[in-house]
KEBA-353485 format. One record per residue (C-alpha): y, z, x. Coordinates in steps of 0.1 Angstrom, whole numbers, always signed. Last residue first. Example, Ala and Ser with C-alpha at 12.3 -4.5 7.8 and 13.67 -1.06 7.14 Angstrom:
// KEBA-353485
marza y:-11; z:+71; x:+137 .
marza y:-45; z:+78; x:+123 .
END
This chain:
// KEBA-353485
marza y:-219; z:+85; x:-75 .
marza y:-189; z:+106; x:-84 .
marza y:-173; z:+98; x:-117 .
marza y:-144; z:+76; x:-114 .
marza y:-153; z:+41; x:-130 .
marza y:-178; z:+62; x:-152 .
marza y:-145; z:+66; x:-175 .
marza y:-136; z:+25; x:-177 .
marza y:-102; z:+20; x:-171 .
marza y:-106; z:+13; x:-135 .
marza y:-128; z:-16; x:-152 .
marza y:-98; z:-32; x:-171 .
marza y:-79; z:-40; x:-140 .
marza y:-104; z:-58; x:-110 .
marza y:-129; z:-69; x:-145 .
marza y:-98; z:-89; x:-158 .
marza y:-96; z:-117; x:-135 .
marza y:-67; z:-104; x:-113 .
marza y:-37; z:-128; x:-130 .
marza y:-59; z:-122; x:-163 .
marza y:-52; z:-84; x:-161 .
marza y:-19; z:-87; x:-144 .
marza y:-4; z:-110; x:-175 .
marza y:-17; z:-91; x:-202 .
marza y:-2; z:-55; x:-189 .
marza y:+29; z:-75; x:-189 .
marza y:+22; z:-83; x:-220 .
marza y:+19; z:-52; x:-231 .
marza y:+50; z:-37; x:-216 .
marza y:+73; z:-63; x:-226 .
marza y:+63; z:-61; x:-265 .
marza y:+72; z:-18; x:-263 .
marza y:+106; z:-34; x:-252 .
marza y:+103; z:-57; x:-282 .
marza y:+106; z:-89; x:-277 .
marza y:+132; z:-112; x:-274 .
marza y:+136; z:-115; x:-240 .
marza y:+108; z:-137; x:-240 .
marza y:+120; z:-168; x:-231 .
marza y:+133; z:-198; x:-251 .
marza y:+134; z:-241; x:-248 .
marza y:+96; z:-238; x:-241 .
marza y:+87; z:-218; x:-267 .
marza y:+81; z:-180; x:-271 .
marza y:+102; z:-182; x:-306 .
marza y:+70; z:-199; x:-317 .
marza y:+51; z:-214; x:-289 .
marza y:+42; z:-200; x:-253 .
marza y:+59; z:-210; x:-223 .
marza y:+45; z:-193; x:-190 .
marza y:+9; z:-198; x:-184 .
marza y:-4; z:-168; x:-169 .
marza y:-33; z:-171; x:-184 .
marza y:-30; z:-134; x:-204 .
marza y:+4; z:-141; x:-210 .
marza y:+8; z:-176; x:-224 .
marza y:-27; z:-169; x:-246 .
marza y:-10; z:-137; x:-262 .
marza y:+26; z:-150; x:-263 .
marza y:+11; z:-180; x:-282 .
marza y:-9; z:-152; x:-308 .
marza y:+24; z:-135; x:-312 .
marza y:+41; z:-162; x:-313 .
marza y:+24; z:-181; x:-338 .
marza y:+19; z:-152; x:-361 .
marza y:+56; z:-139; x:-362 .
marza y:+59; z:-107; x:-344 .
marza y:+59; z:-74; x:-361 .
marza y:+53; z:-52; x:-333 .
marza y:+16; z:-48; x:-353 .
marza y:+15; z:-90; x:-344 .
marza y:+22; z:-80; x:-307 .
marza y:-8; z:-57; x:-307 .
marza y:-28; z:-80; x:-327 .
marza y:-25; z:-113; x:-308 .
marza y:-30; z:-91; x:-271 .
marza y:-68; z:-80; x:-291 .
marza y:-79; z:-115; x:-298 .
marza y:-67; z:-121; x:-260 .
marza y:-88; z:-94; x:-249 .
marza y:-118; z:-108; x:-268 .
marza y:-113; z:-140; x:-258 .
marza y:-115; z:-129; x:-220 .
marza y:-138; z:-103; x:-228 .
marza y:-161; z:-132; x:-240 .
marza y:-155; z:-158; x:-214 .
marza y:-163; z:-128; x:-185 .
marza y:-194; z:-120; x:-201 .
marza y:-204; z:-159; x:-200 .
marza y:-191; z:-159; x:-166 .
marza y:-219; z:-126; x:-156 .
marza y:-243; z:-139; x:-173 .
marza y:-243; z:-174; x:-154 .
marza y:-241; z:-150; x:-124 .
marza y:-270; z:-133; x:-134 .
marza y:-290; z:-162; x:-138 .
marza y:-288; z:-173; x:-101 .
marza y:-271; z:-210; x:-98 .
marza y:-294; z:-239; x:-87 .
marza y:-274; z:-262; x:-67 .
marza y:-266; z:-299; x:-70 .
marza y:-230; z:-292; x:-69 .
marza y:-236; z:-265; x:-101 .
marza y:-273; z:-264; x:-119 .
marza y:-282; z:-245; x:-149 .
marza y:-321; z:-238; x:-145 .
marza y:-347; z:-242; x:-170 .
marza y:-375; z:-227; x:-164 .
marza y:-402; z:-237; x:-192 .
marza y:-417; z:-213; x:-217 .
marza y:-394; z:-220; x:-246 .
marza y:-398; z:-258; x:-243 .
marza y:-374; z:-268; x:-273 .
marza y:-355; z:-238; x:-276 .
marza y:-349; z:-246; x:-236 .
marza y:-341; z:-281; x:-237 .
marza y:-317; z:-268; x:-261 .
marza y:-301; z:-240; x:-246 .
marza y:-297; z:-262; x:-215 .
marza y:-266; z:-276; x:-241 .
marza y:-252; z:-244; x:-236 .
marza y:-261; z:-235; x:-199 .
marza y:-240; z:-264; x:-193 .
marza y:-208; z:-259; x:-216 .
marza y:-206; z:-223; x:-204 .
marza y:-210; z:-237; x:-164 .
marza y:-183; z:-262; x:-168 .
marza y:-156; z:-237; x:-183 .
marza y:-162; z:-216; x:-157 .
marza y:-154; z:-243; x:-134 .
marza y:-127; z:-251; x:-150 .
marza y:-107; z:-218; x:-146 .
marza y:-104; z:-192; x:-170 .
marza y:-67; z:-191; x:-167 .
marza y:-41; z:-189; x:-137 .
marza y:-36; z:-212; x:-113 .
marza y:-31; z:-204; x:-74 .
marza y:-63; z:-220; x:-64 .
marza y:-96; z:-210; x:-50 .
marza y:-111; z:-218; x:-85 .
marza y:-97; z:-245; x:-101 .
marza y:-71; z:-248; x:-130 .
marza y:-67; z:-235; x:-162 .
marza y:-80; z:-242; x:-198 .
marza y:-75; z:-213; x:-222 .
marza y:-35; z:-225; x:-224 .
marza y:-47; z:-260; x:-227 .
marza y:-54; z:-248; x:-262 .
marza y:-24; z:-245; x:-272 .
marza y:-15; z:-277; x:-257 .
marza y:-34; z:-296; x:-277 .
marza y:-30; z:-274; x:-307 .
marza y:+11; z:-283; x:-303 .
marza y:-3; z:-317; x:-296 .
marza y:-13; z:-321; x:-331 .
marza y:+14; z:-298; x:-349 .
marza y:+38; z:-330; x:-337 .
marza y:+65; z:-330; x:-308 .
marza y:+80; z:-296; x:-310 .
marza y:+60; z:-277; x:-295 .
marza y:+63; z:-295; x:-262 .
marza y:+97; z:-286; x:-260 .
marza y:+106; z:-307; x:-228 .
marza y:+108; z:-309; x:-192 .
marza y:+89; z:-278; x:-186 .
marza y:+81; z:-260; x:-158 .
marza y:+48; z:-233; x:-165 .
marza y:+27; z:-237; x:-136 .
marza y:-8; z:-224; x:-158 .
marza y:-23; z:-252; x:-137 .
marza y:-37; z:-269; x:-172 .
marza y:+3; z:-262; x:-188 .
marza y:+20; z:-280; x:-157 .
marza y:-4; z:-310; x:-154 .
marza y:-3; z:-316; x:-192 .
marza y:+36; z:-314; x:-192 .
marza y:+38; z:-337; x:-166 .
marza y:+16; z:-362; x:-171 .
marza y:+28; z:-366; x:-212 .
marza y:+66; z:-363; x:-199 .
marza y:+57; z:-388; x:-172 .
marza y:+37; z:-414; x:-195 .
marza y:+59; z:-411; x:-225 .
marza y:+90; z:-422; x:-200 .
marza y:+70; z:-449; x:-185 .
marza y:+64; z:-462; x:-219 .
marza y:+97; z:-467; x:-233 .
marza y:+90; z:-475; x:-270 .
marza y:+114; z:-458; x:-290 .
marza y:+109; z:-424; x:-270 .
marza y:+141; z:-407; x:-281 .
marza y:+169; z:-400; x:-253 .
marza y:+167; z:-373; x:-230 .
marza y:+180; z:-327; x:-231 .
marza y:+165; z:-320; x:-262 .
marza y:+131; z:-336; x:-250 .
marza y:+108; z:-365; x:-255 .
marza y:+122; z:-372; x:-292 .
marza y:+96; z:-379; x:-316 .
marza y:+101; z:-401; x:-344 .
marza y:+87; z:-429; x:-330 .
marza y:+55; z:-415; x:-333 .
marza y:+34; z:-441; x:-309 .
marza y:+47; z:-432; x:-277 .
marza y:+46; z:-394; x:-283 .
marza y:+9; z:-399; x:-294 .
marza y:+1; z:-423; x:-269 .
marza y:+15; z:-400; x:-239 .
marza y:-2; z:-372; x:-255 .
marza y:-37; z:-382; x:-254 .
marza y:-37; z:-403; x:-226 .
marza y:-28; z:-369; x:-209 .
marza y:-54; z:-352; x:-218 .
marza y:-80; z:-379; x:-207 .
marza y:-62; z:-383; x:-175 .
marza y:-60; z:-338; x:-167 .
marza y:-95; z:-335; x:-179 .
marza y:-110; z:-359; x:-155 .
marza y:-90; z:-347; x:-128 .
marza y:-101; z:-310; x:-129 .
marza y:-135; z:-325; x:-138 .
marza y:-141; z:-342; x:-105 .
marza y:-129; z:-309; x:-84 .
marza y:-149; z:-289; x:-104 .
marza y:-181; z:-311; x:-94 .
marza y:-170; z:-310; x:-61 .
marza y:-186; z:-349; x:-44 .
marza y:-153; z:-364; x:-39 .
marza y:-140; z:-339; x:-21 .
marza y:-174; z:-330; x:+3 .
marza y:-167; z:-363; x:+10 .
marza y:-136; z:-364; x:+24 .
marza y:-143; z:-345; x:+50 .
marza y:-116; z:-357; x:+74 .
marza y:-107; z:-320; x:+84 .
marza y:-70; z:-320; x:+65 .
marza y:-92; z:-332; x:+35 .
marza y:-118; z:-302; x:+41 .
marza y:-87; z:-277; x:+40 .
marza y:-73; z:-290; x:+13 .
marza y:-104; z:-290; x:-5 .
marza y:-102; z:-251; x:+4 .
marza y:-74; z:-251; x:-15 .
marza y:-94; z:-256; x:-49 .
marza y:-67; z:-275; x:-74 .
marza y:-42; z:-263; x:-91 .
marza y:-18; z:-261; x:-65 .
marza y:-26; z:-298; x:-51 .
marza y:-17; z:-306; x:-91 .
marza y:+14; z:-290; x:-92 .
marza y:+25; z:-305; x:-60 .
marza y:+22; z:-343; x:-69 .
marza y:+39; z:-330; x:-106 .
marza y:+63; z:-317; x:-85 .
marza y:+68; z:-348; x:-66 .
marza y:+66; z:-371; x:-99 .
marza y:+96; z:-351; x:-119 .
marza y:+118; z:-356; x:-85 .
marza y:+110; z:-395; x:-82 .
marza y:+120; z:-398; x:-122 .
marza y:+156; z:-383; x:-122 .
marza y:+171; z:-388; x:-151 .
marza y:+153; z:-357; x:-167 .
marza y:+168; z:-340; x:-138 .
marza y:+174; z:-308; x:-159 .
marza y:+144; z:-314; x:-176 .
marza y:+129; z:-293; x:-144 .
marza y:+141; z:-258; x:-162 .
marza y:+168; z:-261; x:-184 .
marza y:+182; z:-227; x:-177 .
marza y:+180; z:-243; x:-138 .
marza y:+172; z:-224; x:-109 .
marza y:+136; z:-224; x:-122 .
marza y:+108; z:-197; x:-124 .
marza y:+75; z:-215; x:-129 .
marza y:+48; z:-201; x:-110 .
marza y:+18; z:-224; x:-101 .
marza y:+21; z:-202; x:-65 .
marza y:+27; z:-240; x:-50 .
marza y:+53; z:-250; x:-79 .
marza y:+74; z:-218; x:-77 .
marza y:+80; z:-219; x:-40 .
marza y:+85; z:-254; x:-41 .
marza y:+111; z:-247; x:-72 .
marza y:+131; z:-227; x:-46 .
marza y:+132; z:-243; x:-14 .
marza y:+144; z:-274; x:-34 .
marza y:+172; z:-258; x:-58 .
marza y:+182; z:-241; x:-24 .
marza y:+182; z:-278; x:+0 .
marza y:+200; z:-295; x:-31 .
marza y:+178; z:-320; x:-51 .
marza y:+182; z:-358; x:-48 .
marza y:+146; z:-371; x:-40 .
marza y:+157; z:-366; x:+0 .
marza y:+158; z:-329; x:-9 .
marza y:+124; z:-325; x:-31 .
marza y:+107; z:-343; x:-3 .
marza y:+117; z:-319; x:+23 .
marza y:+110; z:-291; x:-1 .
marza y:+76; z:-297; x:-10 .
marza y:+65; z:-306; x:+28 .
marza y:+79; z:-273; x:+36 .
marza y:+61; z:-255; x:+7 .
marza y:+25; z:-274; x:+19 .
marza y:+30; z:-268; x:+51 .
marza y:+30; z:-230; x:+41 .
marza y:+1; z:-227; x:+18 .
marza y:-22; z:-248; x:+41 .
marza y:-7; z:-223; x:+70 .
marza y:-19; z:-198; x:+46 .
marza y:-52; z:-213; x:+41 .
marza y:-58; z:-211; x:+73 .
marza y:-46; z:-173; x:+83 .
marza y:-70; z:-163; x:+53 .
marza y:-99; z:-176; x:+66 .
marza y:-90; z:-159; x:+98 .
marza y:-87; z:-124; x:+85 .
marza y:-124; z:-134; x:+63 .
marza y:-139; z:-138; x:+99 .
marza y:-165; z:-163; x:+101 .
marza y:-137; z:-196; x:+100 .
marza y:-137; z:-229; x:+73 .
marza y:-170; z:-213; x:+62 .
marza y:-195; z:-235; x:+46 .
marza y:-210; z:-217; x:+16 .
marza y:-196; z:-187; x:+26 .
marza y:-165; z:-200; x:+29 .
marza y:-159; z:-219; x:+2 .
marza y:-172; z:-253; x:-10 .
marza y:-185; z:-241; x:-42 .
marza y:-222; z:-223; x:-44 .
marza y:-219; z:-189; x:-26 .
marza y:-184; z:-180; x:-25 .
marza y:-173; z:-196; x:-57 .
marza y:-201; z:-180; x:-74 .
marza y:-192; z:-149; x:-60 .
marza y:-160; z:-155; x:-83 .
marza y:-182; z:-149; x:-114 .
marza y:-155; z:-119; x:-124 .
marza y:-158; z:-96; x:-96 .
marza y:-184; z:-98; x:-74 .
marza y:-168; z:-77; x:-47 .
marza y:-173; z:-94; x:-21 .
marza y:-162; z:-125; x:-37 .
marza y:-132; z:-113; x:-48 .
marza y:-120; z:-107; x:-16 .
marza y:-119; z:-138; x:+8 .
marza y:-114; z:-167; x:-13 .
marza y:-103; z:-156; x:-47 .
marza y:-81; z:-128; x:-29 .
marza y:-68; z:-145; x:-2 .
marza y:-53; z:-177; x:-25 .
marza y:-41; z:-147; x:-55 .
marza y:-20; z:-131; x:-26 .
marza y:-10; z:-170; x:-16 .
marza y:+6; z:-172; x:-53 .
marza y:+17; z:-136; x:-54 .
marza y:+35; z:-139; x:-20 .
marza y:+51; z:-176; x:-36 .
marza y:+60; z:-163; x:-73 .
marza y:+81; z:-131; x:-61 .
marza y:+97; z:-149; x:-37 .
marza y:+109; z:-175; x:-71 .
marza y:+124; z:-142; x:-82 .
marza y:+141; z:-133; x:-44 .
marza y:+157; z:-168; x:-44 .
marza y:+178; z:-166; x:-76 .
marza y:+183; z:-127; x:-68 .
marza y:+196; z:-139; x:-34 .
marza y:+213; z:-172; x:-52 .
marza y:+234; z:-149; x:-75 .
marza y:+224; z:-149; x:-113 .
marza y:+245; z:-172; x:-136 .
marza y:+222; z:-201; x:-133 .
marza y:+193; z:-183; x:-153 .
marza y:+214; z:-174; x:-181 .
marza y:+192; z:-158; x:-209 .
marza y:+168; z:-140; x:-186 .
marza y:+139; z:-126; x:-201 .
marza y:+113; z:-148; x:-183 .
marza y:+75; z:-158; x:-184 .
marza y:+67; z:-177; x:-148 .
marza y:+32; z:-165; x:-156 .
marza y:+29; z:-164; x:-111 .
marza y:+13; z:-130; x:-114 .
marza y:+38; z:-121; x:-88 .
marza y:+68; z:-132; x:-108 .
marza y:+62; z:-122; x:-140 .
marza y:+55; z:-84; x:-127 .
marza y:+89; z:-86; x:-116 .
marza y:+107; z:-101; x:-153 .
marza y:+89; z:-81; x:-171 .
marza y:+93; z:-47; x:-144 .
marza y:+132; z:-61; x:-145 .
marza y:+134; z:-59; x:-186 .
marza y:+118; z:-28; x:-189 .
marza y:+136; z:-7; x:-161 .
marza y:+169; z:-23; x:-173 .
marza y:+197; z:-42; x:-166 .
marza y:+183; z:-75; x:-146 .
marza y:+213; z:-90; x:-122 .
marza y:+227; z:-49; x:-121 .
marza y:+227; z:-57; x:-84 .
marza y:+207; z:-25; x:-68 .
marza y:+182; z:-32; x:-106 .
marza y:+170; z:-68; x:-100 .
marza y:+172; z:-58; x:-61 .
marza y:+146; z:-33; x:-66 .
marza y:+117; z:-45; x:-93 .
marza y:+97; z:-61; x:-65 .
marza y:+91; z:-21; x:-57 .
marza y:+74; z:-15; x:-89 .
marza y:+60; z:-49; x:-87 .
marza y:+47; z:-46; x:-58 .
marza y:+33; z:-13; x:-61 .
marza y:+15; z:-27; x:-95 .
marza y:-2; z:-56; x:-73 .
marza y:-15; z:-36; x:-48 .
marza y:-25; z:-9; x:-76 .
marza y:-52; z:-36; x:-89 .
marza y:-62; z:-50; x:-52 .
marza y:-61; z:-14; x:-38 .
marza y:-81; z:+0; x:-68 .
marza y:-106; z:-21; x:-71 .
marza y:-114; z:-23; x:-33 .
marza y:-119; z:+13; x:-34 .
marza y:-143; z:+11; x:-55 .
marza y:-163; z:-16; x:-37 .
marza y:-162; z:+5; x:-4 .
marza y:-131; z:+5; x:+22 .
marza y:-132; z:+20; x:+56 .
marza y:-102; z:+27; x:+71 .
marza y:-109; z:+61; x:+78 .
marza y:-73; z:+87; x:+71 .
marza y:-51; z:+96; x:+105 .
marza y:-25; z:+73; x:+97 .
marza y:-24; z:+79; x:+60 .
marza y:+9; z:+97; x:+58 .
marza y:+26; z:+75; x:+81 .
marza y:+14; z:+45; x:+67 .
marza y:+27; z:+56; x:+28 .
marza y:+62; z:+68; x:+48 .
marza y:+64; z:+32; x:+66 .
marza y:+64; z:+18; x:+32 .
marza y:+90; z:+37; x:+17 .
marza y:+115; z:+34; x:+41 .
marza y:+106; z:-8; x:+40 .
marza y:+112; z:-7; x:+3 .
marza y:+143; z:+13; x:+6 .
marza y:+155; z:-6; x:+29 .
marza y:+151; z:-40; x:+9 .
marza y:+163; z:-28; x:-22 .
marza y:+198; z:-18; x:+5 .
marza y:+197; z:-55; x:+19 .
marza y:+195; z:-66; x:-20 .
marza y:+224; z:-46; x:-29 .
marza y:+242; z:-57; x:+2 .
marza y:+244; z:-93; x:-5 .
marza y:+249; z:-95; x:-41 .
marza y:+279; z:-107; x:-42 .
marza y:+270; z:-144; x:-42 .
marza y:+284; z:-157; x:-5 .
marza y:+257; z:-181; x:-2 .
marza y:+253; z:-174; x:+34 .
marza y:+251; z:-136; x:+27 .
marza y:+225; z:-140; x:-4 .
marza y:+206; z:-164; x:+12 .
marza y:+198; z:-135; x:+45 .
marza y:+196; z:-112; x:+14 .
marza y:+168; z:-131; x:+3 .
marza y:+152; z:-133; x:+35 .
marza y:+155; z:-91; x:+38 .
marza y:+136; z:-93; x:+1 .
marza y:+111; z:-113; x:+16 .
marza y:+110; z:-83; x:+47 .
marza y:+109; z:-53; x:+19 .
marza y:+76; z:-68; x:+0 .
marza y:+60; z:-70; x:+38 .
marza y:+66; z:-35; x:+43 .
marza y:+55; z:-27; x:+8 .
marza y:+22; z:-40; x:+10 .
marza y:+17; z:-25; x:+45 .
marza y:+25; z:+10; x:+30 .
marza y:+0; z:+0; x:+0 .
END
């Protein structure tokens, strides 16, 4: 936790390094945030010093669920040093947003906040993005948390094939990966049009699948600005997907690509959805592509990008928008809804239940009926040409059950808040996959500032349970949990 906060405190030092050559205001607020975050960290090392390093299973629960809730406490800081965020509510929504990557705000004017506090919420997105990378690749698994050993034993990960033996090193790779890929973001983002700090900052949010914008319009701000709509959507998509694959492609391994079940899927979904839309929105004449471009009327490469775009963003929970996608028919309003349950690829920084969990539920389905048929034969569900252990097909369908259940359960508490059905049940789905916008007054063109404060809590409390795949949070709420074994 000590180290935790130490690192929180140097971002926030970066952001007041923006703030100063900005000239915002808010310069000194976010230096002091910053030194009370680094105080407070070296006390927490301090005080442990002399305690074994050695962490079981349980422990590793509890750091990688309070990890997350001591950043966001501490994350919270320069929102409440510069009075940007009033509130302890308001800034733990808008914090706890931020490092889950949801992307789900309460702020009403966006491009009135200085550029530190501007910077420091799209910081929040990038070290929970890469946080997310270490912990599906080199934590997770070891814990067996949530079907994500699968990923470690079966998909292209490293234990399958390791891109380094030592998990510390693992981790250094795919944060360079991380890394390049941000620069490379924001250097095409700038010759596209964009200013360097509107750049930096949506690559930030694009690689961590976040969302935050500099802009209250979010990327239909350069509506008239194709080549910038296509580079994020480039970058969206890399996010989404496994970053492992990254690392094979960088390696020449091309193959092993081409070959990732998941990997084929992910795309496969992503064209077929996006047929869908772009040929609904083409074809209803009536339907503007968003409050801020003209109607469709037959332009086609405008259909296409809006379709791409806003498919891509909702199936790798990123969250930008370039357009009310609620508002183009009740059909693609379900479409999208459902996209919401979707999400990307394991090993990335999306959110959701991930495709290749949805893979393995539709395949040990329709095995169901081979196997009603020949009740006596072994029937095995098969992943990347590989058998994959029964208890781990048990263990996803579990996880698809409490993740439906819990979302059932997020509809009801906001809907006893007395919130509207569609956005309780869209704030619900938005929340617990990290997604973003939801529907109702949720939608893309609002935020969520107005919920309840009671509202705020619980789906905040929805976003870090999905954003750690549910078992990491909800089981340290179990009572045997803590009983001495």
């Amino acid at each position: 936790m000590g180290l935790l906060l130490l690192c929180n405190g140097g971002f926030m030092l970066i952001a007041a390094l923006f703030s100063l050559i900005y000239k915002d205001g808010a310069t000194l607020d976010i230096f002091l945030a910053s030194i009370t975050t680094i105080v407070t960290g070296v006390l927490f090392m301090l005080g442990t010093r002399k305690h074994k390093k050695e962490v079981q299973r349980k422990e590793g629960y509890i750091i990688v669920t309070f990890g997350w809730i001591v950043l966001s406490l501490s994350g919270m800081l320069p929102y409440l040093f510069t009075g940007a965020i009033p509130g302890v509510t308001n800034a733990f929504f808008e914090t706890v947003s931020g490092y889950t990557t949801t992307g789900a705000s309460i702020v009403d004017d966006i491009e009135a906040l200085p550029e530190g506090i501007l910077l420091w919420r799209s910081l929040t997105h990038w070290i929970g993005g890469m946080g997310i990378i270490v912990l599906a690749i080199a934590i997770l698994p070891l814990l067996g948390i949530g079907g994500m050993q699968l990923f470690a034993a079966e998909a292209p990960g490293p234990s399958a094939e390791k891109l380094h033996p030592r998990i510390t090193d693992t981790a250094k790779r795919l944060w360079l990966i991380y890394v390049g890929y941000t620069a490379a973001e924001t250097l095409l983002l700038s010759v596209a049009g964009m200013s360097f700090f509107d750049a930096l900052n949506h690559s930030l949010a694009t690689l961590s699948t976040g969302g935050f914008s500099t802009k209250n319009a979010s990327l239909a701000f350069w509506n008239d600005t194709p080549a910038i709509q296509y580079i994020v959507m480039f970058f969206m998509f890399l996010a989404g997907s496994n970053f492992v694959l990254s690392y094979f492609a960088f390696k020449g391994k091309v193959q092993r690509i081409l070959k990732d079940e998941e990997f084929k899927y992910y795309v496969g979904f992503i064209l077929i959805f996006t047929i869908v839309v772009a040929l609904v929105i083409h074809t209803q004449t009536n339907v503007p592509v968003s409050d801020y471009h003209p109607m469709v009327l037959g332009n086609g490469e405008s259909s296409f990008r809006h379709a791409l775009f806003q498919v891509i963003a909702v199936i790798t929970t990123t969250g930008f928008v370039t357009a009310d996608f609620t508002s183009w028919t009740p059909f693609l309003t379900i479409l999208f809804f459902g996209l919401f349950f979707l999400g990307g690829s394991a090993g990335s920084t999306a959110g959701g239940i991930k495709v290749m969990r949805h893979l393995l539920i539709i395949k040990n389905g329709l095995l169901e009926f081979k196997r009603t048929l020949h009740p006596n034969a072994i029937i095995p569900v098969r992943y990347n040409n590989k058998t994959i252990k029964e208890h781990i097909v048990y263990n996803i369908i579990g996880f698809f059950v409490l993740y439906m259940l819990l979302f059932i359960i997020g509809a009801l508490v906001l809907g006893a808040m007395g919130i509207d059905f569609m956005s309780a049940i869209g704030g619900a789905a938005s929340s617990l996959g990290n997604v973003g916008p939801a529907l109702g007054s949720l939608n893309p063109l609002s935020n969520f500032n107005s919920l309840p404060d009671a509202g705020k809590w619980w789906c905040g409390f929805l976003m870090l349970a999905g954003r750690l795949e549910l078992f990491t949070v909800l089981i340290l709420l179990t009572p045997y949990f803590w009983k001495r074994t």
